[in-house]
N, C-alpha and C positions, 0 to 999 in steps of 0.2 A: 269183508275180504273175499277175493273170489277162490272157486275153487281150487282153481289151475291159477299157475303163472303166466304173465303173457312174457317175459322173457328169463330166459337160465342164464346165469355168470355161472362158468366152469372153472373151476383153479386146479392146481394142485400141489404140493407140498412135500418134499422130501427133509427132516430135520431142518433146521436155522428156522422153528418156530416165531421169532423172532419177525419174519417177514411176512408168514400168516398173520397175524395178528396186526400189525400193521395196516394191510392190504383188507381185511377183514373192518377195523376200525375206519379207516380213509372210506371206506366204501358205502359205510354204514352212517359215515359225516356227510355226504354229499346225495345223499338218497330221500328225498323229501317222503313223507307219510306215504301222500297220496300213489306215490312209484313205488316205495317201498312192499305195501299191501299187493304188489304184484311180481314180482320181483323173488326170485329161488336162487339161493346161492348152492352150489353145487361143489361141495371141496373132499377131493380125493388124495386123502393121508397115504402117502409112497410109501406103508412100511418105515417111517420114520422112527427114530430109538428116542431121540428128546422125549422134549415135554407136550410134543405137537397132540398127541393124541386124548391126555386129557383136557386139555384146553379146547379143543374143540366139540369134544361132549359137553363138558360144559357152556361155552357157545352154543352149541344146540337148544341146550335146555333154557336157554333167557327168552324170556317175551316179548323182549324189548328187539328192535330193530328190523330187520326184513323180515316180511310174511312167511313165507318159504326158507328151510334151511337142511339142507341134505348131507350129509359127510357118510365117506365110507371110506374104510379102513383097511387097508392091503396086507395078507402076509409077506407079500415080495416086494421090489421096486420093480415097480411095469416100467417107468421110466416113462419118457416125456409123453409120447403114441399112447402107449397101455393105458397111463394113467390118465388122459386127454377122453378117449378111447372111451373109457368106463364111466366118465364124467357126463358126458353127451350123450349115451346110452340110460342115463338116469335120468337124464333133465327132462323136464313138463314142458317148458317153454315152448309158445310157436316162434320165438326167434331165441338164439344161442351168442352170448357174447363168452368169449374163450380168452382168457387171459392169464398172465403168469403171474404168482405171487410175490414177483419184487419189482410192483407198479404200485402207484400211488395215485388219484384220484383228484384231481381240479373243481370240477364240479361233476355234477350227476351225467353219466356218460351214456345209459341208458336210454333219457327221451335224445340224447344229441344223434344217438345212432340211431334211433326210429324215424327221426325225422329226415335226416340224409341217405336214409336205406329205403325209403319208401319213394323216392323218387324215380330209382332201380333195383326193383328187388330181384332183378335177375343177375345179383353180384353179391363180390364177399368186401368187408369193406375191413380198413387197416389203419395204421398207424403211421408204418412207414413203408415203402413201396421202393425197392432194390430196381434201380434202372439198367445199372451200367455194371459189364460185366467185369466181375472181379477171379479173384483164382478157385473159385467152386464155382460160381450157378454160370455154366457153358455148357453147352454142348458142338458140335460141329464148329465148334471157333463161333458159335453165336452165342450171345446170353438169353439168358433165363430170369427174365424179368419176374418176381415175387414180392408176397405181401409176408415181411416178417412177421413169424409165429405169435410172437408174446404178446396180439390184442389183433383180434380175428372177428369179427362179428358178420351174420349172413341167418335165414330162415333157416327152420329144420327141415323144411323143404328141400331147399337149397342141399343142407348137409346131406340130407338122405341120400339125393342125387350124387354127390360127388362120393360118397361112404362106400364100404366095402359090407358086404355082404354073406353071408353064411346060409346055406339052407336056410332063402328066404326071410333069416336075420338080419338086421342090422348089427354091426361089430363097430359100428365108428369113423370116424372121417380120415386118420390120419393112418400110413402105412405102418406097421409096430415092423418092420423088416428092420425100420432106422435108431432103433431102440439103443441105447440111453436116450439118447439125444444128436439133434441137430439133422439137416435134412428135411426135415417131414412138412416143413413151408414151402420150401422148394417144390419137393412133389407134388403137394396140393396146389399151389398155384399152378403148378403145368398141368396137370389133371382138370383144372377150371378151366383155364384159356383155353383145351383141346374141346371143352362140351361150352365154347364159345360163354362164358359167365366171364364177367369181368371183374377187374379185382381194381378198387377204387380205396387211394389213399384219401384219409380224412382226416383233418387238425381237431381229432378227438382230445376229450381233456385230460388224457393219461398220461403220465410220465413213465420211464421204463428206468432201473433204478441201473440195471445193465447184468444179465446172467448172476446174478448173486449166490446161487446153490452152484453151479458145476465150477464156477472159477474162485469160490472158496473152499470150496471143500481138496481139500492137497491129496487126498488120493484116487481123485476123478481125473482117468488121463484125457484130458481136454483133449492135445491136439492128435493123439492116436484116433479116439473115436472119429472125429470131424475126417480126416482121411481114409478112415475105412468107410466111411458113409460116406462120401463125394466117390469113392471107389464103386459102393453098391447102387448107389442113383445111375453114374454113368452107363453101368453095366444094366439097369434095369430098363433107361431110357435110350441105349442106343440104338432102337430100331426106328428112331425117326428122322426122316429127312429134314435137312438145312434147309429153314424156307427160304422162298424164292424172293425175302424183302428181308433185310439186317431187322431184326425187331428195334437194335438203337435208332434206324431211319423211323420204325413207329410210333416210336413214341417219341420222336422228336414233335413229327406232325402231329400227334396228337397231344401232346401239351400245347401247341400253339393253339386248340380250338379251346380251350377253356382251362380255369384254374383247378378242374378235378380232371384226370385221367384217370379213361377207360379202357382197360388193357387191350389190344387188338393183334398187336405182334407177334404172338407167341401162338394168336389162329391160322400162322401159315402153316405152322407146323403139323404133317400128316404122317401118318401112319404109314411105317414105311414093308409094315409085315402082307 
């Protein structure tokens, strides 16, 4: 087994144990030895009340399965950023896959993404990729083309680059401004197309089960947060000018030149300070 991992899976978990364990088991079905021996699972307990917390000490403590296994335990909920946030600040890995706990695993998604990210590693690569704009990711009446949060993968290179920083610290790749949740894909994806990285959807072998923590849980106000955070993005990104091309005309073109798209459209957009 090597020292280091060569890649971190980042999760995290607020209660509904039920979907760790799942995600935890799927992952650990489709991980052959030879990947597994390399391979850190990285899961950040949100302060959860269940059963989440001793299940994964004890997950810790088995032999059996991935090389690597990290778990740290919150007194608060950081929520999505925070707990992403503290995830990737712990990971070994030279490349970081970032995923949400109510996914599920087809096959090993690990070498599928090493082998389609090594083609361009000057990108973040996704699951599914937001073309057309809908009633949040706009700005100037243009869209905001993005690679949905809930399966992210890119080098820590990469991450370092686009992360925020503290006194020469690293703090993590996603803005906690957006905290609970929702947003923080959005902003990373414009923060990547503005430092010209491209965000490439890829027919990885993960399933997305669909938000299973915020839109079960009955006293998460779903659609309150989601409009105070399209409220704080806007306010955060209005100092850029409407480029000078629809990004919908970009990726028009640029779907016709191949069956991957490489974000381009959202590189008109300049800084308007």
């Amino acid at each position: 087994m090597a020292n280091t991992p060569l890649v971190s899976v980042v999760t995290t978990g607020w209660n509904h144990s039920y979907l760790l364990k799942n995600f935890i088991d799927s992952l650990e079905a489709v991980t052959p030895p030879e990947w597994a021996a390399k391979t850190e699972l990285v899961v950040v307990n949100n302060a959860s009340v269940d059963d989440t917390a001793p299940f994964l000490d004890q997950w810790r403590r088995t032999q059996a399965g991935l090389g690597f296994k990290h778990v740290i335990h919150t007194d608060t909920n950081l929520g999505y950023a925070g707990g992403n946030n503290l995830g990737v600040r712990a990971a070994r890995g030279e490349y970081l896959l970032l995923v949400n706990n109510d996914v599920l695993f087809d096959s090993n998604p690990i070498e599928h993404c090493l082998r389609v990210y090594r083609e361009n590693p000057r990108a973040i690569l996704g699951r599914r990729l937001i073309r057309r704009r809908g009633p949040w990711n706009s700005l100037h009446g243009q869209v905001v083309c993005y690679l949905e949060g809930w399966c992210l993968f890119a080098s820590a290179t990469i991450c370092r680059e686009l992360g925020f920083w503290r006194e020469s610290t690293f703090t993590g790749i996603f803005d906690e401004t957006f905290s609970p949740a929702f947003f923080e894909d959005i902003d990373l994806s414009l923060r990547a197309s503005l430092k010209q990285i491209a965000l490439r959807q890829v027919d990885l072998p993960v399933r997305h089960l669909g938000s299973r923590t915020t839109k079960m849980t009955p006293s998460f106000p779903y659609m309150r947060v989601i409009k105070e955070n399209h409220e704080k993005f806007v306010a955060k990104w209005r100092h850029l000018q409407a480029p000078a091309i629809a990004p919908e005309t970009a990726v028009r073109a640029a779907a016709m030149s191949g069956p991957r798209l490489i974000l381009g459209g959202l590189g008109a957009l300049r800084n308007g300070r």
